[in-house]
N, C-alpha and C positions, 0 to 999 in steps of 0.2 A: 697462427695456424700451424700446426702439425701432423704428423701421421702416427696410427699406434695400429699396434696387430697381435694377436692371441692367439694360441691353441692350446688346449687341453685333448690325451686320449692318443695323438700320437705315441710311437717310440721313438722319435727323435722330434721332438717339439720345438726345440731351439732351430733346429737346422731350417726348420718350415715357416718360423717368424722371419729368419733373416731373409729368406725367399721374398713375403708377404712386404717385407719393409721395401728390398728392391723394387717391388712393383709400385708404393708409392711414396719413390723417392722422390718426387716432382712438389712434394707436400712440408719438406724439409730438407738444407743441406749443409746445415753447421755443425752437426752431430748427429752420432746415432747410438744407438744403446739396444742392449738385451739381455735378457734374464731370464733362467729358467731352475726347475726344481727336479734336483736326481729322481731315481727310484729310492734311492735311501733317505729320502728328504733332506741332502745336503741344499745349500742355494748357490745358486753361481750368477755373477756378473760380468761383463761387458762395458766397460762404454769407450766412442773413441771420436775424433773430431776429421769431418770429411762424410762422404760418400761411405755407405754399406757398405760396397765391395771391400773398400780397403779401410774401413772402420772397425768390422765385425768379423774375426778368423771363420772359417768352415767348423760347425762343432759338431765334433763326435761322438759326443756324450750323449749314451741314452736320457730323455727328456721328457718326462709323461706331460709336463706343463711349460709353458715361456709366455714370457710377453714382452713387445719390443717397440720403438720410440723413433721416429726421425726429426730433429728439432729446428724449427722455424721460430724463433724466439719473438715474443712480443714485449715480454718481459724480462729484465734479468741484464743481464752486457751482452756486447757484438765481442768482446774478447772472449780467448780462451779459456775458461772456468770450467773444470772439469764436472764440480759440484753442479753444474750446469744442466747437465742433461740426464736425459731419463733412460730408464726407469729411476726413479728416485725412491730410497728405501729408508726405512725404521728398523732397526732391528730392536728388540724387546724381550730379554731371555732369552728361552728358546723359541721364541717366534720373530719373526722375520714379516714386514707389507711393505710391498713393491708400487708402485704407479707409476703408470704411462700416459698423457696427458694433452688434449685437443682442444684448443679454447684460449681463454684468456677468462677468468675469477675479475671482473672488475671494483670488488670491494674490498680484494686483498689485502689492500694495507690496514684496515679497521679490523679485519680477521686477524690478521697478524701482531698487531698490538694489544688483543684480550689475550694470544696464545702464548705471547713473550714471558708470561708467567709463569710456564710449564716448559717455554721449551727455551733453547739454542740454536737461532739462525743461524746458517753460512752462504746464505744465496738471497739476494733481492727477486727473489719470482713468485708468481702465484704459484708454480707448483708445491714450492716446497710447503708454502700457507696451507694447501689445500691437504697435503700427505698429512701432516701433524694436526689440521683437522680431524679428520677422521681417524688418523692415530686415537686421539683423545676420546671423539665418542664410542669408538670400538671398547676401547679401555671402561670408560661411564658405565656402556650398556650392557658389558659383555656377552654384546653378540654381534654378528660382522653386519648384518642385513639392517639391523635398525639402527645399528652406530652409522653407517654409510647414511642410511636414509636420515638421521636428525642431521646429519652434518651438512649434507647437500641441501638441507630446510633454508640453510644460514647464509648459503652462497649466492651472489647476483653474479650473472656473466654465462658465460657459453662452457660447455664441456661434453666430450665426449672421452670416456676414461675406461681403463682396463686396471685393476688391481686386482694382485695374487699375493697369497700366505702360501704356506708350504701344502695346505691342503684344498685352497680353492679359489677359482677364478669370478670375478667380480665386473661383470660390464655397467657400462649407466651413462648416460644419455640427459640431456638439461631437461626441463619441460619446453622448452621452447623450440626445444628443437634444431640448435641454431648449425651445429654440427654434423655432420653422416656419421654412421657407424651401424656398418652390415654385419649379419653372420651366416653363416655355413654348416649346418649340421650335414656328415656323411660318413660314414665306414666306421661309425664308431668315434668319429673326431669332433670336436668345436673347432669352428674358426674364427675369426673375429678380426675387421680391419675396415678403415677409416673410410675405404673406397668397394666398391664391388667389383670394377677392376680387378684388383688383386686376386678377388675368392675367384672368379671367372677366370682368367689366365692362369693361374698358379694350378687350377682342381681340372680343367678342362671343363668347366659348368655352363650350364646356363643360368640367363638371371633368373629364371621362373623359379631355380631352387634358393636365390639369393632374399634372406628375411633383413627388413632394417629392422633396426633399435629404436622401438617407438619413445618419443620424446618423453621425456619423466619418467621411464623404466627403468628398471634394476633388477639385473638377472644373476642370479649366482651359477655356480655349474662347480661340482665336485671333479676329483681327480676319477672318480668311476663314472661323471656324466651324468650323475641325478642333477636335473637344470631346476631352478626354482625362479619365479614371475613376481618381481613385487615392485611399486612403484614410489617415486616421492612424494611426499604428503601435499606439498605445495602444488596447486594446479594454475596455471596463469590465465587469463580470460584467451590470451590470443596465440598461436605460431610464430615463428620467427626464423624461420628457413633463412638460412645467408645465402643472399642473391650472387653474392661477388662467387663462391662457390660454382653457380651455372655460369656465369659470365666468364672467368680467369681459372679459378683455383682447380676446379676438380679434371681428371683425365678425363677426354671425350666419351669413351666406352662403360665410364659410371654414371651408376642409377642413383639419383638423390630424392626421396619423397616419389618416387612412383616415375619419374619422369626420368629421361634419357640424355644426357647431358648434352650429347651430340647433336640431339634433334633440338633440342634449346636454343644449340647456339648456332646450328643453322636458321632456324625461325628467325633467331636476331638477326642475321647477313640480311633474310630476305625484305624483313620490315624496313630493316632500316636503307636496301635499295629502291622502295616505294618514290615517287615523285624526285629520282633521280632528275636534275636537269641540268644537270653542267655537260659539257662534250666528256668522255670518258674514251681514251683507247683499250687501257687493260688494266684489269684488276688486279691490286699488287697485295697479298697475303704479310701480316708481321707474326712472322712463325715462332712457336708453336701453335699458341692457343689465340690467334688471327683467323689462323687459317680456316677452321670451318665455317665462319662467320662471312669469311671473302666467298667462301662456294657459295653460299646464299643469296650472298651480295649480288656476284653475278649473275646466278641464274636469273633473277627477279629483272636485271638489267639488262641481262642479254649478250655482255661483253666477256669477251675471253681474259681468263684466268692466266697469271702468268707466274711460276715461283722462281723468282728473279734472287728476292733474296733467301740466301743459303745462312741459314742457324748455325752457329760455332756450335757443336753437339755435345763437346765434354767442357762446356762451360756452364751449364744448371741454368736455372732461372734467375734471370739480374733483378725482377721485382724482389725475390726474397732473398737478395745478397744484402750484406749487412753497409751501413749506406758509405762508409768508406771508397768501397770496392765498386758503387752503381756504374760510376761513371769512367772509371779507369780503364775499361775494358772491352775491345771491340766486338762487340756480339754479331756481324752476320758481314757475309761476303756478299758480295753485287754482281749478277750479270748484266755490266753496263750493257753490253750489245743488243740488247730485248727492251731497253729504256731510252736511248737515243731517241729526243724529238718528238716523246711521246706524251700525251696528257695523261697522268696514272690517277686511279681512285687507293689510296694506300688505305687498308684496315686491317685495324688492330679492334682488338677485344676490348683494351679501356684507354685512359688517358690519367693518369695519376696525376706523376710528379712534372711531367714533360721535358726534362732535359734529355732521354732517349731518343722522343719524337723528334726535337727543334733538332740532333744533331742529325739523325737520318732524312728527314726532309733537306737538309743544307749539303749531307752526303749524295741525295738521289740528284737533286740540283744540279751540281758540280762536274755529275756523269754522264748529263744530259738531257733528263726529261724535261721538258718546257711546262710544264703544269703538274703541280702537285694537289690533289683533293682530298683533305686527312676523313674519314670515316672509322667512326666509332663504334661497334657495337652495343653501348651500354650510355649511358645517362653522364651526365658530367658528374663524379665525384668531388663533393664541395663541405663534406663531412669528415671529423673524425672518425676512426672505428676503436672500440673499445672491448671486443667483442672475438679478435681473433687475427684482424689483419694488422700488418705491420705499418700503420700511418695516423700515427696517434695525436695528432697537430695540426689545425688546419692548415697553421703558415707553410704547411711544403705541402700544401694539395694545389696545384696551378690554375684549377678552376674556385677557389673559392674565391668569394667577393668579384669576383670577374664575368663578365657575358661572352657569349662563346668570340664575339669579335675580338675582344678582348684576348681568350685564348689563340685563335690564330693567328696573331701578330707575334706572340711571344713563340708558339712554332713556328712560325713562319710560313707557313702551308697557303696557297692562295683560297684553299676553301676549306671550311671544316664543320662538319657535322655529326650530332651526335642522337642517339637512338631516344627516342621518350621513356619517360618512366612507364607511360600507359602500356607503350609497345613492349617493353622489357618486361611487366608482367604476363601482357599478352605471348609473349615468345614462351615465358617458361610455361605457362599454362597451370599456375594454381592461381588460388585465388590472392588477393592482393594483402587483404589480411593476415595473410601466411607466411608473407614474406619477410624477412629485416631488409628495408630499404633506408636504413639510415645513414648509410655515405653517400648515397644520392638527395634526401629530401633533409634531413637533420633530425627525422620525428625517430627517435631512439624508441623499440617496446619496452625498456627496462626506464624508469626516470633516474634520470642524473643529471648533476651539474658539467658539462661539458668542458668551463674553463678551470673546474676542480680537476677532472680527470684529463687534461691537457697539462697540466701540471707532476699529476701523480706517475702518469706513462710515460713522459717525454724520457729520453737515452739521450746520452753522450756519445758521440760518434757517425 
């Protein structure tokens, strides 16, 4: 899972991607990257490891085009490899293609051993497979629209993608849908970025002017803004919206498939406070993306809300820290004096790996509460995902093979519950068909051998 963001049409293009990345930096935080294209069709690059702020300088350079990258690797090392991050480029003569890259290619490795013919690896990622992909059929067909479109014929997996040449921007979206990625036409500009968030904050918009990228699309757009509609050949029977998206991934304030994320995952709080029966004194949020869940939770239940614990704020997201660092590092401060002697209902939005929970439940313990009730907004995760998130194994998923008794022994939590699958479609509100629930039920939309690609994805580190 990553973030990417475009503009064509500005006069400082570049300065407005790195804007666009800051807004979703929640989407990536190993690296970031950006690229854009002079007025004299020079190209310039970017990339640097950390945080946008202090990844990507202020650029002054006039910019009619950019597109830029914040990287949550699924593929590829947790170390520092520069070749790492995106935009990832070709250069070809005098031509130059850029990509920016949302997904995970789960057939990578068989794409990459027909293209070893033709090319020169330096990186283990689907990106790079997926660049020198479409390198090649642009090359074959010479023309950018149908070489994108046979190439993305070839690929299985998730993608949401921005490629730029010196004269045009390139969006495209999987059929399935599994990814977001909104645009922005105004003043003359394209916008383009992984969340709606961003075009909303950054333009001062609303969403009504906010268009997603319908699944299987492909939109080119010139440096003068003549935008052209074509699609991938391949059409799937079904959707595949990533649920983990409404549940964790996306900022509360974005729009995914029509629906409002914030109102999702409030729905989840409230379903899943339904037939509450344990004693509860107050509802305890796991911030950030807890937190709207808990408001729901309590309303439904009736109990007061209490944000006890305090988020370490310039410490990112520990789900998508590279797994060295998960547990190394204190992520939130306690106001024991609000927990003293108290029974808490604690919710979180999921339950992965659980070595966060078992230590905060043993932390909340130690400070006082006399009962702990773990709540879960979302289903037990007892799947791989192959597809975008970073837990490609089931051996480090703590619910698999396990019943949820089972899980609360190992947190240690005196109770724990966790949201149905039924309810969890019900909260987002599409249809169930439309959804990828395959970290919760194991039914993948794409067929694949599971203990192949538990193999093929596994990292070191």
């Amino acid at each position: 899972m990553c973030g990417i963001a475009a503009c064509v049409g500005a006069d400082y293009s570049a300065h407005i991607v790195k804007h666009l990345l800051i807004q979703i930096q929640h989407r990536g935080q190993e690296g970031a990257g950006l690229a854009w294209i002079t007025p004299q069709g020079q190209h310039r690059l970017i990339r640097n490891f950390g945080y946008v702020v202090n990844a990507i300088p202020d650029v002054q350079e006039q910019a009619p085009m950019a597109i830029g990258h914040v990287r949550y690797s699924t593929t590829g090392t947790y170390t520092r490899k520069i070749e790492e991050l995106h935009p990832m480029y070709i250069e070809d003569g005098e031509n130059v293609l850029f990509l920016a890259f949302n997904g995970t290619i789960a057939n990578y490795k068989q794409l990459r051993k027909e293209l070893e013919q033709y090319y020169t690896f330096v990186t283990d990622t689907d990106t790079e497979v997926l660049l020198k992909l479409i390198h090649r059929e642009i090359k074959l067909r010479k023309d950018i629209i149908e070489g994108v479109r046979q190439a993305l014929t070839k690929v299985q997996g998730s993608y949401s993608l921005v490629l730029m040449t010196k004269n045009v921007l390139v969006l495209a979206r999987d059929p399935y849908g599994f990814k977001p990625l909104s645009i922005l036409k105004k003043d003359n500009i394209l916008l383009a970025c992984s969340e709606s968030c961003a075009l909303t904050t950054l333009m001062a918009e609303t969403t009504d002017n906010i268009m997603e990228v319908e699944p299987g699309q492909i939109i080119l757009c010139t440096k003068d803004l003549e935008i052209f509609y074509n699609n991938v050949d391949r059409e799937p029977e079904r959707r595949a919206f990533c649920a983990f998206e409404y549940v964790y991934f996306a900022r509360p304030d974005t729009i995914f498939n029509g629906v409002v994320i914030y109102d999702a995952r409030r729905r989840m709080g409230e379903l899943l406070g339904e037939d509450e029966n344990e004693t509860i004194d107050i509802v305890v949020p796991i911030p950030e993306t807890g937190r709207v869940a808990a408001y729901g939770y309590a309303y439904r239940t009736g109990k007061p809300i209490e944000d006890i614990l305090v988020k370490v704020r310039y410490l990112g997201r520990s789900f998508i820290m590279p797994k060295e660092l998960r547990s190394q590092i204190a992520r939130f401060g306690i106001v024991s004096t609000r927990l003293r002697g108290k029974s808490i209902a604690l919710v979180d939005d999921s339950l992965v790996r659980g070595t966060t929970m078992r230590n905060l439940v043993n932390t909340l313990r130690r400070l006082g509460a006399c009962k702990i009730h773990v709540r879960i907004a979302s289903p037990p995760i007892r799947y791989p995902c192959f597809m975008g998130i970073d837990f490609p194994t089931r051996q480090e998923l703590v619910a698999h093979g396990r019943d949820v008794e089972e899980v609360r022994k190992i947190i240690e939590a005196d109770t724990l519950r966790y949201l149905s699958v039924e309810n969890l479609v019900k909260a987002i509100g599409l249809p169930e068909k439309d959804l990828c629930l395959a970290c919760f039920t194991g039914q993948y939309p794409i067929p694949l051998d599971v203990s192949e690609k538990e193999r093929e994805f596994y990292r070191e580190g």
